[in-house]
Structure formats: C-alpha cells, structure tokens
C-alpha positions as CSV (number, residue, x, y, z in Angstrom):
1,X,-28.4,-41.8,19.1
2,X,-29.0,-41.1,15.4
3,X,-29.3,-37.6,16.1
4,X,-26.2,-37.6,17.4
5,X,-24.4,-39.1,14.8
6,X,-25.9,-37.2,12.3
7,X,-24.5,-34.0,14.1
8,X,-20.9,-36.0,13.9
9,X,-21.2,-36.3,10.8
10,X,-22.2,-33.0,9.5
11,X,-19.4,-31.6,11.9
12,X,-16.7,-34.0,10.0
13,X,-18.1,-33.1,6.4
14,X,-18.3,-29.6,7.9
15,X,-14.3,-29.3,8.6
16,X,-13.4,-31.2,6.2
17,X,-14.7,-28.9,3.1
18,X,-13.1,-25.8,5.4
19,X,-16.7,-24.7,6.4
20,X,-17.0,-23.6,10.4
21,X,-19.4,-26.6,12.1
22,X,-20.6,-23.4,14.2
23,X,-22.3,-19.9,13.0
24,X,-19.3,-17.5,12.2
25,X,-19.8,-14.6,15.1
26,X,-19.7,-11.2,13.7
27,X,-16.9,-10.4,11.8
28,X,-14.6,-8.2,14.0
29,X,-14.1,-4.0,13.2
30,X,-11.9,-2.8,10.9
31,X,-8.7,-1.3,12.9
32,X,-6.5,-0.2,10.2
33,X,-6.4,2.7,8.2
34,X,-6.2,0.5,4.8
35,X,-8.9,-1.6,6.4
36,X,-11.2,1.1,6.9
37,X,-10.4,2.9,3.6
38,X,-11.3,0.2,1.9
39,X,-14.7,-0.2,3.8
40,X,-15.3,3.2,2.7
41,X,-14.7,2.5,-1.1
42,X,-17.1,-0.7,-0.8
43,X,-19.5,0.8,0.7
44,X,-19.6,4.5,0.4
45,X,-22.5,5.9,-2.4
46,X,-20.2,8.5,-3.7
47,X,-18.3,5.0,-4.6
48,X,-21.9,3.7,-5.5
49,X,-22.3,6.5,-8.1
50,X,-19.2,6.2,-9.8
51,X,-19.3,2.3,-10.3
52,X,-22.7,3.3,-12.0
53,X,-21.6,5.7,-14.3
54,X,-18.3,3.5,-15.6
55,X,-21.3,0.9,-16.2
56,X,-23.7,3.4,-18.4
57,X,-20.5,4.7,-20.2
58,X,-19.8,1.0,-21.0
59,X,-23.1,0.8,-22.6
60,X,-22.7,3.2,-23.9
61,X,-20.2,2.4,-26.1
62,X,-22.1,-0.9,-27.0
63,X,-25.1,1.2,-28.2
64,X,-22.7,3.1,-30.4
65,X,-20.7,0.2,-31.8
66,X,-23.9,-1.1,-32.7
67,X,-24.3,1.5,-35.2
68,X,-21.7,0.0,-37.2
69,X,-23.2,-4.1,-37.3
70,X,-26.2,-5.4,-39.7
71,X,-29.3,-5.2,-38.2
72,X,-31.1,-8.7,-39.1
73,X,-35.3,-8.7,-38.2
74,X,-37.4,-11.1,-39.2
75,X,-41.3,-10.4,-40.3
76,X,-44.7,-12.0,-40.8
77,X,-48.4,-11.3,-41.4
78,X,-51.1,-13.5,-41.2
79,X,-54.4,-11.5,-43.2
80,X,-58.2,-13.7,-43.6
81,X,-60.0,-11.9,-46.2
82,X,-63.9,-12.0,-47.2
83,X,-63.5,-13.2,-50.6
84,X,-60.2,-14.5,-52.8
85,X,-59.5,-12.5,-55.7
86,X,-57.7,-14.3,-58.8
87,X,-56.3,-13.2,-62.0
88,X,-57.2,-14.8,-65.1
89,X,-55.0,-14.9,-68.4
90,X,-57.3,-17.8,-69.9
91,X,-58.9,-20.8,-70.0
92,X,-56.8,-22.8,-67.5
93,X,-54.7,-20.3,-66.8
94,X,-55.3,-17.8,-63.6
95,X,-52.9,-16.4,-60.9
96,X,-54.4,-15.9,-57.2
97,X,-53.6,-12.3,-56.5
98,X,-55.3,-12.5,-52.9
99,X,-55.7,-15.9,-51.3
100,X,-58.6,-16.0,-48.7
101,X,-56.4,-16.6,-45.7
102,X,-53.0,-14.8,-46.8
103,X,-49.6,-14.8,-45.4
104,X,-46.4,-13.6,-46.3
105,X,-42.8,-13.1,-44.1
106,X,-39.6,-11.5,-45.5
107,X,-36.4,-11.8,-43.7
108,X,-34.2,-8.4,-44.1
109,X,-30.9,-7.8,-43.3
110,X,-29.4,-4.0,-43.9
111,X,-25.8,-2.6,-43.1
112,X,-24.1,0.8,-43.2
113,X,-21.9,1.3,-45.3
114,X,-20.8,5.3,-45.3
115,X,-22.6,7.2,-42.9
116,X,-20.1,10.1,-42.9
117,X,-18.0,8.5,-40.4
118,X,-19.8,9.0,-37.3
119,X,-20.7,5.6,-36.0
120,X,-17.2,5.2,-35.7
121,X,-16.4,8.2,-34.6
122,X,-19.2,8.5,-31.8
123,X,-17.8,5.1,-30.9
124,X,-14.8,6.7,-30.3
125,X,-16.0,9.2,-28.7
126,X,-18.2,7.0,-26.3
127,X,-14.5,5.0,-25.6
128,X,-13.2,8.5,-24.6
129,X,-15.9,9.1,-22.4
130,X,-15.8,5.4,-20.8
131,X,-12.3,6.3,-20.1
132,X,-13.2,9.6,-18.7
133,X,-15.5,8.0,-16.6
134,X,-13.4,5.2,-15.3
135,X,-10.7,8.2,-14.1
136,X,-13.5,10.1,-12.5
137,X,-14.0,6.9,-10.1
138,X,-10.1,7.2,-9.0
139,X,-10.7,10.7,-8.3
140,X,-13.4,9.9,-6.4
141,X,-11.6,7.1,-4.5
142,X,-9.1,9.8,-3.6
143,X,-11.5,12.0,-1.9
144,X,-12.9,9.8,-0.3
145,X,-9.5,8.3,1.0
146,X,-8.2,11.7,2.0
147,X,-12.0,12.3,3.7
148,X,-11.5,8.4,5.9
149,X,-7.6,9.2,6.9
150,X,-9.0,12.6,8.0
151,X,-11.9,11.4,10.3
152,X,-9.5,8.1,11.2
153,X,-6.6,10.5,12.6
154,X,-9.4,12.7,14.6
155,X,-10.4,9.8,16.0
156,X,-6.9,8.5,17.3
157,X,-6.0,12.2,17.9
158,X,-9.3,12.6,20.2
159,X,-8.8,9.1,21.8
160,X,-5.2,9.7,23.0
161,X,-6.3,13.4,23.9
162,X,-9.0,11.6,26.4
163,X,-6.3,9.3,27.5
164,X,-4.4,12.3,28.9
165,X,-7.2,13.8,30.4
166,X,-7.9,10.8,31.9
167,X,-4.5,10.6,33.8
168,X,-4.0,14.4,34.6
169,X,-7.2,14.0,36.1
170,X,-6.3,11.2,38.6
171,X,-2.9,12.9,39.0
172,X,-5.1,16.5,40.4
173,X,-6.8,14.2,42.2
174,X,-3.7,12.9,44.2
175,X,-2.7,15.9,44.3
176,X,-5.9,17.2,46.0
177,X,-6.0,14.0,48.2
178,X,-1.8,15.2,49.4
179,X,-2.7,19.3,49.7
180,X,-6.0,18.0,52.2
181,X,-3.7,15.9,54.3
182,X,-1.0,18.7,54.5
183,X,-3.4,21.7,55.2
184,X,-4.5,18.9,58.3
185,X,-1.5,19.2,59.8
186,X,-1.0,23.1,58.8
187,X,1.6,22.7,56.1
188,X,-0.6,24.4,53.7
189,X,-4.1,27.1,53.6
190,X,-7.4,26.3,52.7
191,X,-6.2,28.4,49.4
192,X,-4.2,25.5,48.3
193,X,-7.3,23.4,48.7
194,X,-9.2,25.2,47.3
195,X,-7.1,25.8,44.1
196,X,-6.5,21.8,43.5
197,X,-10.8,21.5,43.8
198,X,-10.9,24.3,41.1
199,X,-8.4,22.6,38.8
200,X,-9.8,19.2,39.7
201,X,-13.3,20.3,38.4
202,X,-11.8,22.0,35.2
203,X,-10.0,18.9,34.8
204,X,-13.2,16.7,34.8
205,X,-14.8,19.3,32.6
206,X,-12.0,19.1,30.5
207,X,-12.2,15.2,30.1
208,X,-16.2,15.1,29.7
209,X,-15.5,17.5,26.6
210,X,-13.3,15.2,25.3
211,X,-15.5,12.2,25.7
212,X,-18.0,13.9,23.9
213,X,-15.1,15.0,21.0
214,X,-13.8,11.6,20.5
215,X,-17.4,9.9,19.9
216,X,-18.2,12.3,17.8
217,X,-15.4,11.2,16.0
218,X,-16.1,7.6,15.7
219,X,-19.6,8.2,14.8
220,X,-18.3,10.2,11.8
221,X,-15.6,7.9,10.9
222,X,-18.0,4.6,11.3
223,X,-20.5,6.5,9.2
224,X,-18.0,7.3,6.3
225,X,-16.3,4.0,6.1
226,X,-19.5,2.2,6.2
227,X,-19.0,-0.1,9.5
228,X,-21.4,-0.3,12.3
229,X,-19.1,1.0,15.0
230,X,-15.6,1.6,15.9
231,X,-13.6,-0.2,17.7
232,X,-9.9,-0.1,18.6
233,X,-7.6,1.7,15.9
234,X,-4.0,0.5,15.2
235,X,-1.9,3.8,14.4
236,X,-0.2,3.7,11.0
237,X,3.5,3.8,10.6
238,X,4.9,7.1,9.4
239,X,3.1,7.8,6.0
240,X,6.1,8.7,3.3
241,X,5.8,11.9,1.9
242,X,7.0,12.6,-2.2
243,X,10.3,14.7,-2.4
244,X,11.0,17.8,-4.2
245,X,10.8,21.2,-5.2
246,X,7.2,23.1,-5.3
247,X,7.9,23.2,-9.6
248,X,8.4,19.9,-9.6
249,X,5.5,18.5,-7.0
250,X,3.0,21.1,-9.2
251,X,4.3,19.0,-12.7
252,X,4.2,16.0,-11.3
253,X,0.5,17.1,-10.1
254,X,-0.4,18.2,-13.4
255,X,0.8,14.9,-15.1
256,X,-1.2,12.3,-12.7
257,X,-3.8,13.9,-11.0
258,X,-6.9,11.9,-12.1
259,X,-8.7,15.5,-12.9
260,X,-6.4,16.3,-15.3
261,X,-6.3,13.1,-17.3
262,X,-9.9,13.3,-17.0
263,X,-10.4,16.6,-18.5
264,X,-7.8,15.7,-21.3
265,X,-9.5,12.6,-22.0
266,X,-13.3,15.0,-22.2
267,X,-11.2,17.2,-24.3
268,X,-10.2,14.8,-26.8
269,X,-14.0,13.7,-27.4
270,X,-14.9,16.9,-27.7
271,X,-12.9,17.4,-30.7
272,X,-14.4,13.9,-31.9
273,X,-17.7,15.6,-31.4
274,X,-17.1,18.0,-33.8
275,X,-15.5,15.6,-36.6
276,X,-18.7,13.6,-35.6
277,X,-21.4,16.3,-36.1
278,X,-19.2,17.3,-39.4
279,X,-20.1,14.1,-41.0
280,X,-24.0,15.2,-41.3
281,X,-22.7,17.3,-44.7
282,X,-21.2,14.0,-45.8
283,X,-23.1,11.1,-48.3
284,X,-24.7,8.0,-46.2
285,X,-24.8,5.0,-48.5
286,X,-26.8,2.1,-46.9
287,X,-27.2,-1.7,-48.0
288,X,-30.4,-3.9,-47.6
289,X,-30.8,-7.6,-48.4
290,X,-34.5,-8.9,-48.2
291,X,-36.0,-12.5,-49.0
292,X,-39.6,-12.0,-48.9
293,X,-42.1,-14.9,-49.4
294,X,-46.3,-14.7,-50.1
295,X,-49.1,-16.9,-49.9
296,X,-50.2,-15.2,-53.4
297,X,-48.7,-16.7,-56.5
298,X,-48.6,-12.6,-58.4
299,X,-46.1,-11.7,-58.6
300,X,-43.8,-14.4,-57.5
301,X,-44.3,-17.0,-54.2
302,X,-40.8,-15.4,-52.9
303,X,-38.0,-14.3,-54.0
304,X,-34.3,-12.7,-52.9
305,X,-33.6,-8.5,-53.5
306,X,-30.2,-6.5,-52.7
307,X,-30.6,-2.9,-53.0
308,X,-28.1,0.2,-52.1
309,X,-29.5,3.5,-51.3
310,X,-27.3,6.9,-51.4
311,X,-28.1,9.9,-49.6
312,X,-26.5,13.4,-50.3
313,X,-27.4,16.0,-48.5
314,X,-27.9,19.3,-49.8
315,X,-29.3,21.7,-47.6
316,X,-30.9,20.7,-43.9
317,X,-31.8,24.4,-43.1
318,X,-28.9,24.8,-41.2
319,X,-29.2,22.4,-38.4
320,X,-25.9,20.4,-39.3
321,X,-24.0,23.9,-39.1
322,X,-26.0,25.2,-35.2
323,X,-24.5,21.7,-34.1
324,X,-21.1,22.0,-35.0
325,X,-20.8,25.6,-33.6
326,X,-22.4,24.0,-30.5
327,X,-20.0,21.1,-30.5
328,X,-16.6,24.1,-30.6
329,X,-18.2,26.1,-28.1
330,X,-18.5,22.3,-25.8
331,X,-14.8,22.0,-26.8
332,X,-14.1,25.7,-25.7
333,X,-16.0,24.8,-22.0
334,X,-13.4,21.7,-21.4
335,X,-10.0,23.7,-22.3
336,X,-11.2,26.5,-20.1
337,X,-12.1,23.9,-17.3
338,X,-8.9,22.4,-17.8
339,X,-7.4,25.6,-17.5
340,X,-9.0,26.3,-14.5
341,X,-8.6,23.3,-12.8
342,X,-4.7,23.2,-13.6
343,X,-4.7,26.3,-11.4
344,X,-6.4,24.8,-9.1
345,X,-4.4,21.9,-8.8
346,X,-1.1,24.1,-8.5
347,X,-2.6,25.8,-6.0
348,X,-3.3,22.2,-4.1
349,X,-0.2,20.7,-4.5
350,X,1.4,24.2,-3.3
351,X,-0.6,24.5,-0.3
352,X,-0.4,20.8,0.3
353,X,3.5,21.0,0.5
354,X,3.6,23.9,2.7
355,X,1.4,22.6,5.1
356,X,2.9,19.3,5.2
357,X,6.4,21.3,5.7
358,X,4.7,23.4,8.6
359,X,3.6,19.9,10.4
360,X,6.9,18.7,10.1
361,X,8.2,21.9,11.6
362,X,5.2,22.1,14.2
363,X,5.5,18.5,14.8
364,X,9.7,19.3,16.4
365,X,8.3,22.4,18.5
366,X,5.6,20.4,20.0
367,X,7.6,17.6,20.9
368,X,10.1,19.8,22.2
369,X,8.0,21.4,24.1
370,X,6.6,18.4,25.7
371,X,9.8,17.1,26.8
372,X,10.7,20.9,28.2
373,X,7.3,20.5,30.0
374,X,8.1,17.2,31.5
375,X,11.2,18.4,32.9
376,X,9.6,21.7,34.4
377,X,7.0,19.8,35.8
378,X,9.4,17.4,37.2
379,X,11.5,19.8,38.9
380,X,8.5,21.7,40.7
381,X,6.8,18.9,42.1
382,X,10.2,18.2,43.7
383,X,10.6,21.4,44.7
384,X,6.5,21.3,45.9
385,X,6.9,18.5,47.9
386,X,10.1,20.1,49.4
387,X,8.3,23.3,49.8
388,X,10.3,25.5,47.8
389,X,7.4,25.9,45.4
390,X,4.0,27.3,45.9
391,X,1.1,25.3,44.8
392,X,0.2,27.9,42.1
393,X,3.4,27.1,40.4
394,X,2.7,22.8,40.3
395,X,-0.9,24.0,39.2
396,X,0.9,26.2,36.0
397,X,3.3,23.3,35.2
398,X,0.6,20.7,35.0
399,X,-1.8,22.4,33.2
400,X,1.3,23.1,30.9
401,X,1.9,19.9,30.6
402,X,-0.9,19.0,30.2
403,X,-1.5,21.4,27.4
404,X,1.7,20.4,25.8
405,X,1.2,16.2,25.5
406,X,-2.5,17.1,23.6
407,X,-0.4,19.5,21.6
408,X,2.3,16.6,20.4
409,X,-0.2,14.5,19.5
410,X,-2.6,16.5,17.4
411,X,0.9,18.0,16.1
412,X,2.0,14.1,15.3
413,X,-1.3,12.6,13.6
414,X,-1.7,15.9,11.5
415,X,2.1,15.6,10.2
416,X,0.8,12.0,8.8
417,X,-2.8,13.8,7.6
418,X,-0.6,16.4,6.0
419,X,1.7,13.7,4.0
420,X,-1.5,11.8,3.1
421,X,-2.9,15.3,1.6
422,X,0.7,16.2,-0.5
423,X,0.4,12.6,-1.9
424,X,-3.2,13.6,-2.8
425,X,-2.4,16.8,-4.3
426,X,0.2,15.3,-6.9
427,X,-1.6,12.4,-7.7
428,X,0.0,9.3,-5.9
429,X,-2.1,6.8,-3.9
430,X,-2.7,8.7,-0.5
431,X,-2.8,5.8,1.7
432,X,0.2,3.4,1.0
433,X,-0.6,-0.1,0.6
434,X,-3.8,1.1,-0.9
435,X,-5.4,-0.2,-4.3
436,X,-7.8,2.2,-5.7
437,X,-10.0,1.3,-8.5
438,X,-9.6,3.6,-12.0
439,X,-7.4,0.8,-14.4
440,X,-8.4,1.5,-17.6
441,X,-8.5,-2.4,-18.2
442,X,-10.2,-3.9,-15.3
443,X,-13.4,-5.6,-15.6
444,X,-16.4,-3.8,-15.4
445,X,-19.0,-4.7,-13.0
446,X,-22.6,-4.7,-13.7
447,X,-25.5,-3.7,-11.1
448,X,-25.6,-6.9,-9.8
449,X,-22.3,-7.6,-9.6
450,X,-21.0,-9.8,-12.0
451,X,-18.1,-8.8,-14.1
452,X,-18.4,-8.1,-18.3
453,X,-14.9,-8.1,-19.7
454,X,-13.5,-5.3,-20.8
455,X,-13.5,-4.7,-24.6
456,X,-9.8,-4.1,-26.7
457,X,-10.0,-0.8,-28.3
C-alpha cells in the first residue's frame, strides 16, 4: 500500500509540473519539408563546420582586441643563498645587499600606446572576417536547403510514382483475369492472353524498380536531414517563385546572395591588411608601470617606476615592404574571386529562371497530356469491352497512361524544386517559412553550446 501511494503521488507531482508520469515514446518523424530542413541544419556537419568557424572567428577577434588592453602579471622569487653578503658604510652602519634567504615580487602593468595602428586595425579586420564567416554559414544553410528540398521532392516524386505502378498493376491484372475468361468462351486468342501476361510481368518489373527507386530515396533524404528513417511526407503547398526580368533576378542576385556579401566583406579586410602591415614603418611607443619590492635593503626595500619606451624603425631588411606586396596581391585574389563568382552567380540565377520557366511550361504539357490520356484510355476500354478495339490498342492506351500520370507528377514536384532553386539563385530563403542562421547579431554559440553574446562594434 505505500508503494502504491507513492506511485500516486509522483503521478500527481508529475502532471502537475507538465512532466509525462510515463517515458515519452520516440518522438515521431519529421513529415514536412520545413521540418526536415531544419533537421538537416541541426544536424548536418557541413552545418557543424560552419558553427565552428563563426566560433574561432569570434575568438578571434577577442585575441586581437586584446592587443589593445594592459597586460597586468604579477611576479615572485624566493632565492636561499650560502652565505649573506652586507655592505658596510661604518661603525653601526651596513646595508644587507644579499640576505640569506631572499625574496623579492614586483607587480607590472604595461599598455600600448601607438603601435602604428594595427591592433586596431587587425581588430577590424578580425570583425570583417567574423562577419565573413557568419555569411559563409547562410550560404551553407542554402545548400544545404536546396540539397534536403531536392532529395525530399524525389522522395514524394518516387513514392507517388510507386503508387501508380501499384494500381496499373492490379488494373493488368483485371485485365488478364477478363481476356482468360473471354478466350474460355472464344471471344478472344491465346494472343490476347498472352499479350496481358507480357504486360502484366513488365508491369511488376516496372513496380519492383520503383520500390527499389523510392527507398533509395528515403535512405538519402533520412541521411541528409539527419533522422533515423522516413516516414510519411506531407506535400508542400505551391512554393512562390520571385518575379521579374532575367536583369533584374541577376541584380537582385548580385545584391543578396550570401557569396557575394561574403566576398565583399573578405575584400574589405583585405584592404585593412594592407593598412595593417603598413603600420610596421610606423613608431611603437609603449608604457610600463612596475612596483617592485626586495628582501635586500640596497638599494631600496621597494619602490614604484613608470617608464615609456619609443621604437622607430629604420630599416628591417625589407620584410615590412615583402608583406605589404603580399597583402595587395591577397587583395588582388578576392576582387578576381569576386569577379568570378559574380559570373557565376549571373549564370545561376539565369539558368535558375529558365529552368524554373521550362517546369512551369512542362508542368501544363504533362498535365495536359494526362487528362488527353485518361480520356483515350477511357474511350478504348469502352470500345474493348464492346469489341470495337483490339487488345493491342487497350495495351498502348494504358501503358500511355500510365506513362503520362508518372510524367505529371515528376513534371509537378520539379516545378516546386525549380522555384525553390530561382529563390536560391537570387538570394531569398529557398524554403518559405524557413529561418536560416547568418544574422550578423545573433548569439554565438560555443562548442558546448551555450551562447556568448555578441559584442557591439
């Protein structure tokens, strides 16, 4: 009996803090596109990788802002010696120069104060590149988005495509079933029998294929979003492709594509890195403020110091001027990347919105034909079971039909593939409802998860 109430009242205390008195089974699949895109980004190392490089740019720009605080450190000795050594000035009258057991600490604090103006450059810089790296994570989270709505609409596109197999394959089968009967009473020849068997077998064939075809495709999709299997899928409504002309879709590319404010954002710091290697011909005036303290009495028990020390450089065998040449010819790299990658961008957002106009187009035909198909196939299984139509021509509308539903629907799911990839190519969120990480002023996550906030330039 006390085991029971103490079950009863772990239950209570159990509901009434919103905890389940029972082990939570398995959470169930992702379904939705959004669901499983999201899975992906979570999960996926490509999204792994990123994360860590927005976290070593961070510290990055800690280690160079450090550059420009006082360094404080603290010292001590501890020295036993064989014999003390005093100074004497007279009767009465001696200093201890080295004390038998000696000590001394000193506590030194030293700032720069002109260092040519590169810790605050390179901490520019270092913000650039934090930036940079941040925008390479969104571009990243774009792929990989355009990769999981790719392998999600396969999957849908091979599931339905079995689904038709599946019921052309019991309709050939009927079929068979009504052209054995009629040859038993003479209404048909063993041909006609013998065609349905043939297109019965091709239709089985025909349906194992695409058994094989659509696990392959969950197995890829599971794998890329990260979840242990698939399960059912809930189709998307349609995805809404961005209006306008190719110029316009190509500048509107250029302006938001994460590559491109990426490469702008390297090519920035790369200018920095020259300004940065610059300062080397520059002065470097440093501070340093010591209290040191002694055991020894010579030449004072302790006592405070401040001291400035100025550098000017005059001739480092040419080192600062190899470095700057180096740091143009880095700045020269980036604008020809950025160059090059414009190009290729046109060339994706160009591409992207003629293939997403050919889907639309492709998507009419093959919808027209499947209605045309239905109709034709209609009509000569009327005129079949009438007798006005040999059994070759019910065996050339089927298969036609046949042809034409798996037609509409690959033409369907890769219209809505096609407007994910033109939303891609000029730099909107492919996947509607969508949040993909890159804001320049979230939180950044450490390795183990915990946020550090994000620092105001």
């Amino acid at each position: 009996m006390p085991q029971r109430h103490t079950v009863l009242l772990a239950t209570i205390l159990a509901l009434s803090a919103g905890v389940p008195a029972v082990p939570a089974t398995a959470q169930e699949a992702p379904s939705t596109l959004p669901d499983l895109v999201l899975s992906a980004l979570a999960t996926h190392e490509k999204m792994v990788g990123a994360e860590s490089s927005v976290r070593r740019a961070h510290a990055d720009v800690k280690l160079a802002g450090s550059a420009l605080l006082p360094h404080v450190d603290l010292n001590g000795r501890f020295t036993r010696y064989q014999n003390e050594v005093k100074f004497s000035l007279g009767e009465g009258e001696s200093f201890v120069i080295q004390p038998l057991s000696d000590w001394n600490y000193s506590a030194n604090v030293s700032q720069t104060l002109f260092y040519g103006l590169r810790p605050w450059r390179a901490k520019n810089v270092a913000k650039l590149r934090e930036t940079s790296a941040k925008i390479q994570r969104l571009s990243t989270a774009f792929d990989l988005t355009l990769q999981v709505s790719q392998a999600f609409f396969d999957t849908i596109a091979a599931r339905q495509g079995l689904e038709v197999r599946m019921a052309m394959e019991k309709q050939v089968k009927e079929q068979l079933r009504v052209a054995r009967r009629r040859f038993e009473v003479g209404e048909v020849t063993s041909a006609d029998v013998a065609r349905w068997t043939a297109e019965l077998a091709a239709a089985r064939q025909a349906m194992v294929v695409s058994e094989g075809e659509a696990e392959l495709a969950e197995r890829r999709l599971a794998r890329l979003a990260g979840v242990p299997a698939i399960d059912r899928l809930d189709p998307p409504p349609p995805v809404p492709a961005p209006e306008g002309e190719p110029t316009e879709l190509e500048r509107i590319a250029l302006q938001q594509r994460p590559e491109m404010l990426a490469l702008d954002t390297d090519l920035e710091a790369a200018g920095l890195m020259i300004k940065v290697e610059k300062g080397a011909w520059l002065p470097e005036l440093d501070a340093n403020l010591q209290y040191f303290g002694q055991r020894a009495d010579f030449p004072s028990r302790n006592w405070l110091s401040l001291s400035f020390n100025l550098r000017v450089p005059i001739y480092d065998g040419g080192v600062t001027a190899a470095r700057v040449a180096r740091a143009r010819e880095d700045q020269v790299m980036v604008e020809v990347l950025r160059s090059s990658m414009a190009r290729v961008i046109r060339d994706q957002a160009d591409r992207a919105a003629i293939t997403y106009r050919t889907a639309v187009a492709a998507l009419e035909a093959a919808e027209t034909r499947k209605q045309a198909a239905r109709e034709a196939h209609r009509q000569v299984e009327e005129a079949y079971a009438a007798g006005e139509a040999t059994t070759t021509d019910l065996l050339a509308a089927t298969s036609e039909l046949t042809d034409a539903r798996i037609s509409a629907i690959i033409a369907h799911w890769s219209r809505e593939l096609a407007a994910i990839a033109l939303r891609h190519a000029v730099g909107l969120t492919p996947v509607p409802g969508v949040t993909l990480p890159g804001e320049l002023n979230e939180p950044i996550p450490d390795s183990t998860g915990t946020e550090t906030p994000r620092s105001t330039p």
